[in-house]
N, C-alpha and C positions, 0 to 999 in steps of 0.2 A: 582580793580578787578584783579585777579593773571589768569594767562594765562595755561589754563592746558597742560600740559606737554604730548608728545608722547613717547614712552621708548625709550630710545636710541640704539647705536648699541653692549652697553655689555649687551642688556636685549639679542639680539639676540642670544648670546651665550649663555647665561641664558638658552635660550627655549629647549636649548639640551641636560641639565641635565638630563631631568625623562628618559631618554631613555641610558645614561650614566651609570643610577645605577643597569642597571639592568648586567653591567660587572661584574666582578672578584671583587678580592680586600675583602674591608670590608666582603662583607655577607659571606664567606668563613674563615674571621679572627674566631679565636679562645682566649680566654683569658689563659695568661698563670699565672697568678696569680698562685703564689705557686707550680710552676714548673719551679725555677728556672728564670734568669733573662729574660724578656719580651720586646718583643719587637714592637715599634711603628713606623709609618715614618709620618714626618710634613711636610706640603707644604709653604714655604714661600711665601707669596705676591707678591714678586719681581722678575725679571731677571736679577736684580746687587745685589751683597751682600755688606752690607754697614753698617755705626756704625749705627744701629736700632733695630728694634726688636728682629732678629736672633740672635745678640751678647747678648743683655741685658740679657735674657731669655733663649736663647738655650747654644750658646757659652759659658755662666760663670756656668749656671746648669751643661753642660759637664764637664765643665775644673773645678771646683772647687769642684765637687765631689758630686752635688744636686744629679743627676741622678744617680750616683751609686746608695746611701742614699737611693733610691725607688725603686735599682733594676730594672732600666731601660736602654736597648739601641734604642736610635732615630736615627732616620734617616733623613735624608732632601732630598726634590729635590726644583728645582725653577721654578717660574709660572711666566707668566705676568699679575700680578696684580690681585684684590683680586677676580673678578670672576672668572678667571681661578683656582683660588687656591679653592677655592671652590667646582668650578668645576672636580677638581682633590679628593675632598672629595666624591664628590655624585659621581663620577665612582671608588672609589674606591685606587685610585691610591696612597691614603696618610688617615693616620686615622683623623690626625685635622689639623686645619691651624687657625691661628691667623690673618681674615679677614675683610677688610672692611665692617662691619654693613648692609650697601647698598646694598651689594653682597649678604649677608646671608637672608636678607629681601626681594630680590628679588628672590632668588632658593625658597624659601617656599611661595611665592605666587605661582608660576607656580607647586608645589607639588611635587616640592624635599623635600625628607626624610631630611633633616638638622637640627640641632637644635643648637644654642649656649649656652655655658656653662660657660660660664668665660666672666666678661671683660677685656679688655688690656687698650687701649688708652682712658681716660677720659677727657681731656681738648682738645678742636675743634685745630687740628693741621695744617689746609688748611688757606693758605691765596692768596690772588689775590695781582700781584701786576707788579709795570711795570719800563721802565727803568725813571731813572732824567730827567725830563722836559718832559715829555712826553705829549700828548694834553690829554691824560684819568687823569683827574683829581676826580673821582668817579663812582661810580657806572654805572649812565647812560652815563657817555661818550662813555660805551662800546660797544652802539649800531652802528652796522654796521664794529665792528671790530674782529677782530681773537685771540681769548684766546687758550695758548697753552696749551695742557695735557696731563700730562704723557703716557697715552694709554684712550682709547673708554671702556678698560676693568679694567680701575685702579677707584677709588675712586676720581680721580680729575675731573672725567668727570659730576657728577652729581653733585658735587658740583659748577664746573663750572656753570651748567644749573641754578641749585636753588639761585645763586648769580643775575644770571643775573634776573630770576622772582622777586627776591626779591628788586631789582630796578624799577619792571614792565614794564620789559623787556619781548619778548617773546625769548625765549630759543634757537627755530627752525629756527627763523625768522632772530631775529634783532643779534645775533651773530653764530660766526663759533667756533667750537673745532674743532680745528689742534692736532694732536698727536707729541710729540714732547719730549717724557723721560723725561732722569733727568740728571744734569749736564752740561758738556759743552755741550753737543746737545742743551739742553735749551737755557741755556744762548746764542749758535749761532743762534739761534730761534728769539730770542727778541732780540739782538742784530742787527739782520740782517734783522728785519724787518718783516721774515713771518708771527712773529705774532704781539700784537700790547699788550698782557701781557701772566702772565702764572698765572698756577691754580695749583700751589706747595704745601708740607704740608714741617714744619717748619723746617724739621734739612735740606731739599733740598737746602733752602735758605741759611740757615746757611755755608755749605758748601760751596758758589758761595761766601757768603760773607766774608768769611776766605781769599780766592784767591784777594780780595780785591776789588769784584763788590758792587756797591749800588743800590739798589733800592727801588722804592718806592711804600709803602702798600696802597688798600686801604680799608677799615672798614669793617669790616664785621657786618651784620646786625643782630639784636635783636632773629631774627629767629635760629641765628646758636651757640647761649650760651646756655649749655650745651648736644648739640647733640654726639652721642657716635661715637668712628670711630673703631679699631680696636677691632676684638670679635673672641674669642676662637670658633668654630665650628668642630663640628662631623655629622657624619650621627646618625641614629637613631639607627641604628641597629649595630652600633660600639659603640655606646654609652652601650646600652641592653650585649653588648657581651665582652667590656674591660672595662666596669664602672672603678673598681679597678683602671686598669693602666694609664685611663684618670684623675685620682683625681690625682695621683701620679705622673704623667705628670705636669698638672696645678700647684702643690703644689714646684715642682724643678723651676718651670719655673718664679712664683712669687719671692721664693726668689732667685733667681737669679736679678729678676727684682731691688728687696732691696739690695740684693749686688752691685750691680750699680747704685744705688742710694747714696749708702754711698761714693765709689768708682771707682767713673766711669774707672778712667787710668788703675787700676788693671782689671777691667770689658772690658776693651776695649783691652787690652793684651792678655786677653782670647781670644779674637774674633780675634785677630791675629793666635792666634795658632792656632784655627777650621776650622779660612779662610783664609788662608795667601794670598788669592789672593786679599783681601782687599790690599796689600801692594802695589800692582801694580809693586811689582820688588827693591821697596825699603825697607831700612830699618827700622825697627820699631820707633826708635829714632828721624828718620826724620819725624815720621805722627803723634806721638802721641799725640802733645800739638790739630793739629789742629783735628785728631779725636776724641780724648777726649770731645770735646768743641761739636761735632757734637754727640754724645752719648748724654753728658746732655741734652743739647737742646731736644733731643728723648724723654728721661727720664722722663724731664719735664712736657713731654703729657701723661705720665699715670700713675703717682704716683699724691698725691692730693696735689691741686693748695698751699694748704696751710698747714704747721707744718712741722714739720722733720721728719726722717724715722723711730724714735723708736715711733712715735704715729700715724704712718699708720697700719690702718688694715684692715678688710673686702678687701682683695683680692678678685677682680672679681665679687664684688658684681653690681649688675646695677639695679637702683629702678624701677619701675610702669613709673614714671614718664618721667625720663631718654628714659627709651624703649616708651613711648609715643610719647614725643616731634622728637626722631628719627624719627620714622615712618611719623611725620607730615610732617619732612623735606623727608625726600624720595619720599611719596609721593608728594611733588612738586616740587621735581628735576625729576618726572617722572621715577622712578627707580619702584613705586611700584601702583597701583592702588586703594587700598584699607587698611585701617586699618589692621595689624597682628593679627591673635590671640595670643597673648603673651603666654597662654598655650601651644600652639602645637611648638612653635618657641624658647621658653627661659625656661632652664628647670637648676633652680639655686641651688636644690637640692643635688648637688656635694659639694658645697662652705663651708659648715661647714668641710668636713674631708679636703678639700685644705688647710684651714688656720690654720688646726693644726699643726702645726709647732712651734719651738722655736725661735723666731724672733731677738731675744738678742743673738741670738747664732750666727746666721747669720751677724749680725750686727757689734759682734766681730772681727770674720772671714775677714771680710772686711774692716774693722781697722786697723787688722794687716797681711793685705796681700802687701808683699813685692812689690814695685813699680820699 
């Protein structure tokens, strides 16, 4: 018997959306479709920018010329994590953001305008895991110990929960989440004993393990194969009011995604040039073997598990089923209380003019892009 979940404390921020939307921003946007170039702002998930989604998608769409191609200028700002980034959708503050699933499931229970439009991440990118020799040899060893996560308001938090029910465990009870980022803060975290593992998704680790940390995983359960994590989100009435420049958005941002797919190092150069603060003051030459390697690893999570990139298609597609099995695991990592209505929340009616594009073209492109 699974132990029902109470929401946690990003539902609390959740609860301040409907009263959010009724700021500026979107209901005041205008489409400019065919007035010249158009313009959007994205909210990144994150408060570090890092080889992930902003480069795959925004960074190489900029630098490579997708966005022009559409007639689009984007904009960015940064969130902490994907409720906020969401939250910065439903006030307005940003027209779409490439969100944790959880987040966008949880604003339209509470009756935020949101809807999502696109998938991003389709292979489950979260893993638990702790240092060598550690006494948590599984699941249940976790009770009574400290999982650390990224934030309260990031996507590692429910995952955390639903890992530990899924051991039957209770959530509330028999573990703590610690907040505790990404990177060295983590790795000082579990090293140093605050916590006792963390609750990362895959290029975090990858990164710790470049610098030449080990650790060690442990399973993830039957429940978490094929759950969706990253998803395109707008409000309702940005949606109503820049359809055009969100297809047009989505359509630079995928092949941007297959250009880094072909090409990550050329793909991760871009993401130098948009962010040079990725570089932390260094030279590019000194990061790229191990960013490159942390882009794949990204990449990884949301191009499909298996074939090569000239036989990827359906951009952003996500089945009945996919949005099913999510919702099941939300709701019992306590993020959501009830079944979604998939009508009012997932509106995939965009995805045929997204994937109009010439993919062989792209594919080229990033073939013969200078390294």
């Amino acid at each position: 018997m699974k132990h029902a979940l109470r929401l946690g404390a990003g539902a609390v921020v959740l609860s301040t959306m409907t009263a959010l939307t009724a700021c500026g921003g979107a209901d005041s946007a205008q489409s400019t479709s065919g007035k010249g170039t158009a313009t959007l702002d994205m909210a990144i998930a994150s408060a570090v920018i890092g080889p992930k989604e902003e480069v795959a998608t925004y960074s190489v769409a900029k630098e490579e010329g997708f966005l022009t191609e559409e007639n689009l200028d984007v904009k960015t700002i940064n969130t902490d994590g994907s409720v906020a980034a969401v939250q910065a959708v439903a006030a307005g503050s940003a027209d779409i953001t490439p969100a944790d699933a959880s987040a966008v499931l949880a604003a339209r229970e509470k009756g935020v305008p949101v809807v999502a439009v696109g998938g991003l991440v389709q292979n489950w990118p979260w893993r638990i895991a702790t240092r060598p020799g550690s006494d948590v040899k599984s699941a249940a060893d976790l009770k009574g110990k400290k999982i650390g996560v990224i934030s309260l308001a990031s996507g590692s938090a429910p995952y955390a929960r639903a890992f530990a029910e899924d051991a039957d465990l209770d959530p509330q009870k028999d573990v703590d989440l610690v907040p505790v980022g990404v990177g060295s803060q983590a790795l000082s975290a579990l090293e140093g004993g605050k916590v006792d593992a963390l609750a990362l998704y895959t290029q975090a680790y990858t990164t710790l393990e470049l610098s030449g940390k080990k650790f060690t995983y442990l399973e993830n359960g039957e429940p978490f194969d094929g759950i969706r994590s990253l998803t395109y989100v707008v409000r309702t009435d940005t949606l109503r009011k820049k359809r055009d420049e969100i297809i047009r958005f989505l359509r630079a941002s995928y092949k941007g995604l297959l250009f880094s797919a072909v090409n990550p190092e050329a793909a991760m150069r871009d993401g130098y040039t948009v962010f040079p603060a990725i570089l932390s003051g260094k030279q590019a030459d000194d990061r790229i073997k191990d960013d490159t390697a942390i882009l794949e690893a990204w990449v990884r999570t949301a191009v499909p598990a298996e074939g090569e990139p000239e036989s990827y298609t359906d951009w952003g597609a996500v089945s009945e089923a996919a949005w099913n099995k999510t919702a099941a695991y939300m709701k019992s990592s306590g993020t959501i209380a009830k079944a979604p209505d998939l009508k009012e929340m997932w509106d995939d009616s965009l995805l045929k003019d997204v994937n109009d594009f010439d993919a062989a073209a792209v594919i080229s492109k990033a073939k013969s892009a200078a390294e």
